[in-house]
N, C-alpha and C positions, 0 to 999 in steps of 0.2 A: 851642621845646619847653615845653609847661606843666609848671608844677611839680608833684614827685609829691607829693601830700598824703593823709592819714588821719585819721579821725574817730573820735569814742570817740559813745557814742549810751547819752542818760538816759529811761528811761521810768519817773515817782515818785522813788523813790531806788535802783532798780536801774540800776549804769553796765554797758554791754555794750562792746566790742572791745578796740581798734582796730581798723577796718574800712578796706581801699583805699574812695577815692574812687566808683571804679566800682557798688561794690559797694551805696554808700548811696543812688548815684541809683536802683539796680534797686531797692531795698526802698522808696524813695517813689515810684517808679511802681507798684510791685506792692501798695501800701498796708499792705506791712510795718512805714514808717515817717510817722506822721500828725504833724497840724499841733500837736498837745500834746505830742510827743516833742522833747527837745531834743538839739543836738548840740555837738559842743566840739575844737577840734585839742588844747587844752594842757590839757585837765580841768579849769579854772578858769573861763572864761567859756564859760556856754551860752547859746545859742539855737535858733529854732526854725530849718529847715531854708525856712522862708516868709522868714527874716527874711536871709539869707545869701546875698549876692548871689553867689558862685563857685560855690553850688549850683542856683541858681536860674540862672545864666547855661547851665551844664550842661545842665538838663532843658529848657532852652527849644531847646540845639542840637538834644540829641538827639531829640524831639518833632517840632521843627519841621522838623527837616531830613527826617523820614519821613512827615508829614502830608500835603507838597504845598500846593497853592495852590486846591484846591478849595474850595468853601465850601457845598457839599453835606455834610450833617448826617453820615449814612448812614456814607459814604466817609471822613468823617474819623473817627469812631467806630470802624470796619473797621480803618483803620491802628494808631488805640492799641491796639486789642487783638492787632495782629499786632508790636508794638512789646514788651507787656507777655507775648507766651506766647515771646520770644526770650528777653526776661529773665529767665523763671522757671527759674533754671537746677533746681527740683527735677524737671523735667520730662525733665531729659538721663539719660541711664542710667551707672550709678556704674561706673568703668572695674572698681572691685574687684570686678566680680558676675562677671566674665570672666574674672576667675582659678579655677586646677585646682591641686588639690592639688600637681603636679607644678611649677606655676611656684613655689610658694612655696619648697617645696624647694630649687629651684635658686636663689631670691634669699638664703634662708636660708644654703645652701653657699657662696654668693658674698661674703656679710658678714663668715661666717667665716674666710673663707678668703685669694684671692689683695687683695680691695679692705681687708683689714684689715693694715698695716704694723706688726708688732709691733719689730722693730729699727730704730732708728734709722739712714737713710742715715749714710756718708762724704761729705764737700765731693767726693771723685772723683766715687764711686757718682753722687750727683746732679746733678755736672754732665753726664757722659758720657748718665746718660741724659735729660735736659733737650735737650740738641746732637742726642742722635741723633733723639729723636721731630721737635723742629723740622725736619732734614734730610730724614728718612721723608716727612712732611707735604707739604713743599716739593717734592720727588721725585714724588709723586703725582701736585700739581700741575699737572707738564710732559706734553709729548705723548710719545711713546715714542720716535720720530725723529730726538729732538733732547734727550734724556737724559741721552747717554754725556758728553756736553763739561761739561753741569751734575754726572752723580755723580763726576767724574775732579775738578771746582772743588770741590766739597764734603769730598769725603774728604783734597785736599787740607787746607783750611780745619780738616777734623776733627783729622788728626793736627798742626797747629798747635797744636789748644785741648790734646791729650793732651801733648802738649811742656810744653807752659804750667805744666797742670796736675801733673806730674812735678816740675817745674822750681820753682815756687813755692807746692803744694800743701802746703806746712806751715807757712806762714809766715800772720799775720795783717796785716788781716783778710781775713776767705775772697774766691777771686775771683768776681767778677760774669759770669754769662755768658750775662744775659739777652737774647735777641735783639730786643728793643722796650719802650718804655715804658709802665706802667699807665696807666690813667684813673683813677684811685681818685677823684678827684671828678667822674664822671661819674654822672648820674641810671640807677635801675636801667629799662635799658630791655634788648633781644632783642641778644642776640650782644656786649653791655658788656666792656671788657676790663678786670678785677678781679685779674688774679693777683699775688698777695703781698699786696693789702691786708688793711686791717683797718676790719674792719666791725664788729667788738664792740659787741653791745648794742642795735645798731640796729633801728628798727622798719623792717621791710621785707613787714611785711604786702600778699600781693598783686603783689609785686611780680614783673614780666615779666622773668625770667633766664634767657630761652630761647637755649640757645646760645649761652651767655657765657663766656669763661674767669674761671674762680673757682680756678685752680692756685692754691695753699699760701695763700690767703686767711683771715681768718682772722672766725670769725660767732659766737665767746662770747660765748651771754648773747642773741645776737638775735634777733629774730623775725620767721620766716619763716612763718608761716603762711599760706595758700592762695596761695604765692609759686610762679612756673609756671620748675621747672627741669629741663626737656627739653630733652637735649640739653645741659644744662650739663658744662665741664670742668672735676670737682673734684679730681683729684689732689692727695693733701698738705691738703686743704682740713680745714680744724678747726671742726665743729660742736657741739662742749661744749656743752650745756644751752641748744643754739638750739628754739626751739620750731617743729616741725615740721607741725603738725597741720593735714592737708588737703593740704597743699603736692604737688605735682604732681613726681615726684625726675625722675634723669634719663636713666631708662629709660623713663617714661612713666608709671609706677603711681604710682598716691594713698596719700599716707603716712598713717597711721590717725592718730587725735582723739588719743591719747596718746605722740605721738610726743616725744620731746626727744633731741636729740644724735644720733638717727639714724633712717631713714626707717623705720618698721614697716608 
């Protein structure tokens, strides 16, 4: 797996981003970003994007890999331009033009409403419902044939944890009753498993969180901007003053330029 990396981009003395990777290849094929423009991962050493070999390795894949082997002018002409109108993503239609007054309302109602926890769980409260949704999920799962031996193992199993938790619920420290381990040093890629960590601060511009569990994770302070999270599990997930802007949530709508700490 290549490493995920980000670019900050100087044109004079105005710095722009942090920008994904992907992002800086489209703008120098699209001649958004020319050969007097510098680039930088740490804001201290720039260069030009001619002089960078991980970037230059990039636009040669993706170039060459759509070019072909012809060596007809024409034809390869033909492909960069069918190369560079994929990557103009101004060319795609903004998901938010598709919204009616009536979706917003009901995203609106939903903010406020049951996705906003104002009380704080119990160590019960949250285990019971952690156990059940895992068992729910699990349940689906199976084929319908062969269900009743699995929810008779389960409900078993459940009223174990309710025992437990009766039995040792006030003692410290709280029990664990997670059914699998995080990756928390896993690269953000589609379906990552993040629940509990903490990702404070980080730049995660761009980043692919498609169908990832993000449960009680924790994103103070970091940055998500045009980070693609459809379909993500954020239950419990803490977005303090993450920066949101552009970002893809996980219903499917584009969160507005001034977004921080929650999708608008």
């Amino acid at each position: 797996m290549s490493a995920y990396r980000v670019w900050q981009v100087k044109r004079g003395e105005q710095v722009t981003g942090p920008f994904p990777e992907n992002v800086i290849l489209q703008h120098v094929l699209l001649g958004r970003i020319v050969a007097d423009d510098l680039i930088s991962m740490d804001g201290h050493f720039w260069q030009s994007y001619e002089s960078t070999p991980e970037i230059l390795a990039q636009l040669h894949r993706m170039v060459g890999s759509h070019m072909g082997l012809s060596s007809d002018p024409a034809w390869r002409e033909e492909r960069l331009q069918a190369i560079l109108r994929h990557a103009d993503e101004r060319k795609q239609v903004d998901p938010r033009s598709r919204e009616t007054p009536e979706d917003m309302a009901s995203w609106a109602a939903a903010r406020s409403g049951r996705e906003r926890r104002k009380t704080p769980e119990t160590v019960e409260q949250h285990s019971y419902r952690e156990t059940v949704a895992e068992v729910d999920q699990w349940l689906k799962s199976r084929r319908p044939g062969k269900s009743i031996m699995a929810a008779t193992l389960f409900c078993s199993a459940l009223l174990g944890v309710a025992l437990m938790i009766h039995r040792f619920g006030s003692q410290e420290p709280p029990i664990d009753l997670g059914l699998r381990a995080a990756s928390c040093d896993a690269q953000p890629v589609s379906r990552v498993d993040w629940h509990g960590c903490d990702k404070s601060g980080l730049v995660l511009a761009g980043a692919d969180l498609r169908d990832a569990d993000l449960k009680r994770a924790r994103f103070t302070g970091a940055n998500l901007s045009y980070a693609n999270l459809d379909g993500a599990r954020v239950d419990g997930a803490v977005f303090d003053g993450a920066k949101l802007a552009g970002a893809t949530w996980t219903d499917g709508r584009v969160c507005a330029a001034d977004s921080i700490g929650s999708c608008r």
